[in-house]
C-alpha positions in Angstrom: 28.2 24.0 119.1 25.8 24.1 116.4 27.2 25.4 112.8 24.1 25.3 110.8 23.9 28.1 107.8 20.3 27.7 108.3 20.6 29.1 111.4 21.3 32.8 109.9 18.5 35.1 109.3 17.1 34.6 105.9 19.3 31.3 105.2 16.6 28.8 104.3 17.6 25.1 102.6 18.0 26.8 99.2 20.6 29.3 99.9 21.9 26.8 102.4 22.6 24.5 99.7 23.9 27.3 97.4 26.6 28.5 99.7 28.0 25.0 100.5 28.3 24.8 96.4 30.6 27.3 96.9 32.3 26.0 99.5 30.8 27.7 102.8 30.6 24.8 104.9 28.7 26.8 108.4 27.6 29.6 110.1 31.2 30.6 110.7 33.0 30.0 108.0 29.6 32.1 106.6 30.2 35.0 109.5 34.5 35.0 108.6 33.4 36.6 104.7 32.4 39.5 103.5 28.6 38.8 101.7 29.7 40.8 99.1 32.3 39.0 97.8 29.9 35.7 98.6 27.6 36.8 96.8 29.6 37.6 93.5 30.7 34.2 93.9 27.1 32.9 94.1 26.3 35.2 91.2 28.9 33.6 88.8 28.0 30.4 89.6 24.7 31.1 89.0 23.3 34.3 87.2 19.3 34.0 87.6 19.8 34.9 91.1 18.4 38.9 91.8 18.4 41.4 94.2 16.6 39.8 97.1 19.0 36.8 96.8 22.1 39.2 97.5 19.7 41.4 100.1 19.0 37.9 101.9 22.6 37.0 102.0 23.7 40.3 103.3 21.0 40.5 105.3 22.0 37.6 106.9 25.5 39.1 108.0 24.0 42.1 109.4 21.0 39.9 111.2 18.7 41.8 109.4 15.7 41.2 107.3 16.5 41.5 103.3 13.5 43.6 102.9 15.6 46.3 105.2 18.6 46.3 103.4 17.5 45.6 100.1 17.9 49.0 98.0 21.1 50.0 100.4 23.0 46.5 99.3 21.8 46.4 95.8 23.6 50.3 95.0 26.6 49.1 97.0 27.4 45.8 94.9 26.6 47.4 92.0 29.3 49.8 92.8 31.4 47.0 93.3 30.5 44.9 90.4 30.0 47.2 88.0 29.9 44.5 85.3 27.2 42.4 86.9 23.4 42.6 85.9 20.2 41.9 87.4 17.4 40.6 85.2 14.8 41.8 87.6 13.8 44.2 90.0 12.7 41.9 92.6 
């Protein structure tokens, strides 16, 4: 069976590579976490990355495209994170 992160909706080979530095190796080791928690992860490893970033990666657990879930995940991780920021409204 085929394990690729690329094969999530709105993985590409840049987010791909992201994740594995963070240790997600697949698309199921992706699927067993919460994209929350993977994205504060990605966050602190590196802090350029905006609100379509954490939209694509949530996006990606809910098959859905990050436009569609873009203001909904943005309010919730800020909730969540209160202490991170966003440099840009993306």
């Amino acid at each position: 069976m085929k394990d690729d992160l690329e094969d999530l909706q709105n993985v590409g080979k840049i987010i791909a590579k992201k994740l594995k530095g963070i240790g997600i190796k697949g698309k199921s080791d992706f699927l067993k976490q919460d994209p929350y928690e993977i994205f504060n992860k990605l966050k602190k490893k590196d802090p350029s990355l905006c609100r379509c970033a954490l939209a694509s990666i949530v996006g990606a657990k809910e098959k859905k495209k990050w436009p569609e879930v873009r203001a909904k995940v943005s309010k919730k991780f800020e909730k969540r994170f209160p202490k991170t920021k966003f440099k840009d409204m993306c």
